[in-house]
N, C-alpha and C positions, 0 to 999 in steps of 0.2 A: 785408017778409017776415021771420020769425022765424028765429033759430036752427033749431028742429026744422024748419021748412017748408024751410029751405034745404038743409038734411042729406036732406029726404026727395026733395028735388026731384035734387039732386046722387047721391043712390045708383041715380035713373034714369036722370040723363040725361051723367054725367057729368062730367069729367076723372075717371079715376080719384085722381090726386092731389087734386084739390078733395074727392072725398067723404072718404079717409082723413084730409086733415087737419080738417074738419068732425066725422066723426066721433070723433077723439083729443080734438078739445075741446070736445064732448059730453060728453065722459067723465071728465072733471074730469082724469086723469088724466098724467104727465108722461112724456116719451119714459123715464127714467129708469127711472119704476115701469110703465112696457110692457115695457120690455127684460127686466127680473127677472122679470118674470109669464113671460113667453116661454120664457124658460132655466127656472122650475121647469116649465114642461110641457113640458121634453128638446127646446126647438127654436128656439135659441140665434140672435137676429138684432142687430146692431151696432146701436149708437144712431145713428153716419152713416148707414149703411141705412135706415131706419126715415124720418130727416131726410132724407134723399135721393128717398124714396117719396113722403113729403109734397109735396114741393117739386116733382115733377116731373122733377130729375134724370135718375133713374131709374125702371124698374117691376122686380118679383119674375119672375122665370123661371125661374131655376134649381128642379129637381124642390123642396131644400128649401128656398129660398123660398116656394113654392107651400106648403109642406105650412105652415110658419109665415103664412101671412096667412090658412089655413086656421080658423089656432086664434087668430090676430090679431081674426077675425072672430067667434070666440065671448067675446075679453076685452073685445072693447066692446059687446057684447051686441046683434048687427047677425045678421039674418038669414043662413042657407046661402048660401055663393055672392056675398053682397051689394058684396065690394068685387072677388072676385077675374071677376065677369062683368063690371066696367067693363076689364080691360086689354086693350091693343090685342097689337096683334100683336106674337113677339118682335122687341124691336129690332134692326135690320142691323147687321152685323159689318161693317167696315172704318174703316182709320183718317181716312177724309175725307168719314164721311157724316156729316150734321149734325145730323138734326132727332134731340130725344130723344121716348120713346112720350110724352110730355103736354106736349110744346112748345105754346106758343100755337095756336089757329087765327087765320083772320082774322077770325071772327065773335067770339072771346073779345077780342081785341085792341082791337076799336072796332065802335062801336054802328051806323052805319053801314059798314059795309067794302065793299058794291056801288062807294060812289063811290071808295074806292081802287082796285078792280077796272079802274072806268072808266077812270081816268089810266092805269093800268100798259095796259090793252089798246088806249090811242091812243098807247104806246109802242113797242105792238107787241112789248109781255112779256106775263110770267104771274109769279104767285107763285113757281111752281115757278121759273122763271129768278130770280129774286130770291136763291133760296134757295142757291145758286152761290156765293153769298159769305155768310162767315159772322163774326157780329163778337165777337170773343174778348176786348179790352174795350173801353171807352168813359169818355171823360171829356170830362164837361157842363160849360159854366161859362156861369150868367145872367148879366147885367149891368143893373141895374136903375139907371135916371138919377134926376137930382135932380127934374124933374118924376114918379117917378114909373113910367115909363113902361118898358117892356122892351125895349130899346135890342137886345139881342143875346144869340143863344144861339150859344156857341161851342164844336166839337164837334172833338175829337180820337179816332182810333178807331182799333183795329188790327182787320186782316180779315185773315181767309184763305179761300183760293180750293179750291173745293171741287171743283170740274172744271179744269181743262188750258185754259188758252185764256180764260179771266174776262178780261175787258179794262172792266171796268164797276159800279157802284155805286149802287145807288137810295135816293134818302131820301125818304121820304112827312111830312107835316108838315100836320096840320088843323087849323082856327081857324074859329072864328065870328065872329073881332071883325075879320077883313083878312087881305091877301094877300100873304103872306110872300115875302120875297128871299135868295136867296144875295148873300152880299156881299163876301166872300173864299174862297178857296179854298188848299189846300197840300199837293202830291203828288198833285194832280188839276187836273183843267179841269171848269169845268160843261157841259154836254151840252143836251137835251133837257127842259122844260120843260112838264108837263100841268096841268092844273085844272078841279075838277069843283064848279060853283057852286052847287049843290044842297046838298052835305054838307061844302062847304068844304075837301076835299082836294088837295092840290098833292104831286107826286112831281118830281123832278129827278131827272137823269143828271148822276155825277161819273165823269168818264172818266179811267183811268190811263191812266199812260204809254206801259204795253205790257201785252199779255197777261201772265198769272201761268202758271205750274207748277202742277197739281193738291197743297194741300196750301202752298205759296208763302203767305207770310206779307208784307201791307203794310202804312204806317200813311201816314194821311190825314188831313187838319183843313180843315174847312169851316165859314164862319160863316153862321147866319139870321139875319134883321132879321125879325123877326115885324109891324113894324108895326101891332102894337095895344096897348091897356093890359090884357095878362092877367096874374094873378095866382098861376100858378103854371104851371110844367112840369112834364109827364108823359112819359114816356119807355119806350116797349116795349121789354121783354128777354127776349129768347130763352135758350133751355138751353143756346147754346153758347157764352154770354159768362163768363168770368172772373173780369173783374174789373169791377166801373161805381160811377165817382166822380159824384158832383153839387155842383156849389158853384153859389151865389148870392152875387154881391158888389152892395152898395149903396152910393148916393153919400152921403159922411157928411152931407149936407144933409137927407137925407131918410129917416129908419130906418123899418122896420116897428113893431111892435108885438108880433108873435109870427113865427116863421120854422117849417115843421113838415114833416117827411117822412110820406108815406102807402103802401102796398101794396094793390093789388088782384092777386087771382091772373088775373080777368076782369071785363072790361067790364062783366061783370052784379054781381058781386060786392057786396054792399049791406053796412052797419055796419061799415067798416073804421075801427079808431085810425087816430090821427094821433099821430105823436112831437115832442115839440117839438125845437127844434134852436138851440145857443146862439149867438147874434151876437156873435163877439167882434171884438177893441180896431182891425182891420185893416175892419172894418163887413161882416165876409163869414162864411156859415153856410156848410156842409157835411157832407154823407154818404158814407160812403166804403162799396162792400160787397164780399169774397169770395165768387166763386162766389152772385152774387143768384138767389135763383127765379125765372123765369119766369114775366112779369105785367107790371103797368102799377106805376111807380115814379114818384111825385108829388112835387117839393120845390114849396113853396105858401109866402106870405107876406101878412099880413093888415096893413093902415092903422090899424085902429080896432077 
């Protein structure tokens, strides 16, 4: 699908943040030279704002926000109404509510999400209980052996509880090449155990210690054993994370050829760059990001 197809597709069906940043790069145009167009037609919006909008972060509400994505909408040259009929409803006021208006869904997140469904409902969850804990940041580290092989993804995270009483943790994890394991655990125990052999998802329960505080902040580290040879990690991030590191370390017997990070805002999301990412003298690549958007983040490494 093309550029325009995607922008026309996106002004119908949505994220609102997907179609504005489609649209801005349509428009050859930089936040920079939005922001001055803006202020000469007296309706003055920050370049965080504007970046915030893209991303998901946030959406416009305030009366002049509104009146500015009003005239947002005639400098990219987009039809009446075009971006401001995708927002959702205003976002909730309180300080422990999580989701922001263009957080993930579960269908922008993975192309099958039924079979996540399936596991969480023979856990006798929901999403919405999922959504209880919320993870503010996260650091990945691969470990990739001398065969080769993806020996271990090892995850450190800080959560906060977003109800009174969270005593609980879900990690979902798909593959098509095998059946992944927790292998260690730290400031948890593992729990409960699902798998849906049709679309290859597996979810586990990491159980704390105790109930949290509504708003209680913890941090946890669990390792996967993916047992397969895949080629790169992908990792969903919600609006309410932080901060989220990724490294990959290799055995110096065995280097890549290229190492490269990717963003998708959604699962459908087609024509994404890739970055390259440099291996240096310790045989390990990384990305580190502030406040990441909300999407699928890839770090990938190629043989040949």
């Amino acid at each position: 699908m093309g550029a325009d197809a995607r922008l026309r597709e996106a002004l119908v069906t949505g994220p609102f943040s997907l179609a504005l940043r489609l649209a801005l790069r349509a428009s050859g145009l930089s936040l920079d030279r939005v922001q001055h167009r803006l202020a000469e037609r007296e309706v003055p919006v920050s370049k965080t704002a504007l970046s915030n909008w893209q991303s998901g972060r946030t959406q416009p509400e305030r009366p002049d926000s509104l009146r500015a994505l009003a005239v947002l909408e005639e400098i990219l040259v987009l039809p009446d109404r075009a971006l401001s009929s995708l927002l959702g409803p205003p976002r909730p006021r309180g300080r422990w509510l999580t989701r922001a208006p263009d957080d993930m869904r579960a269908d922008q997140a993975w192309a099958r999400p039924d079979g996540l469904l399936r596991t969480l409902d023979s856990l006798g969850t929901t999403l919405a209980a999922v959504d209880r804990m919320s993870k503010v940041s996260l650091q990945v580290i691969c470990v990739v052996g001398a065969d080769r092989l993806l020996c271990r993804v090892e995850h450190v995270v800080v959560l906060r509880a977003e109800q009174a009483g969270v005593d609980r943790y879900t990690v979902a994890y798909r593959s098509d090449l095998g059946e992944p394991e927790i292998t260690a655990t730290v400031g948890c125990r593992q729990g409960r155990r699902r798998g849906d052999a049709e679309t290859g998802f597996t979810t586990f329960e990491l159980l704390l210690d105790r109930g949290l505080a509504a708003g209680e902040l913890v941090s946890l580290g669990y390792t996967i054993a993916p047992g397969s040879p895949e080629l790169y990690h992908s990792q969903r991030i919600g609006a309410a994370t932080r901060v989220y590191g990724a490294m990959v370390q290799f055995d110096a017997a065995a280097l890549p050829v290229r190492v490269y990070r990717r963003f998708q805002s959604s699962v459908g999301e087609t024509g994404c760059a890739e970055t390259d990412l440099q291996l240096g003298a310790t045989a390990t690549a990384q990305h580190v990001e502030a406040d990441p958007p909300p999407g699928i983040h890839r770090l990938g490494w190629d043989w040949d």
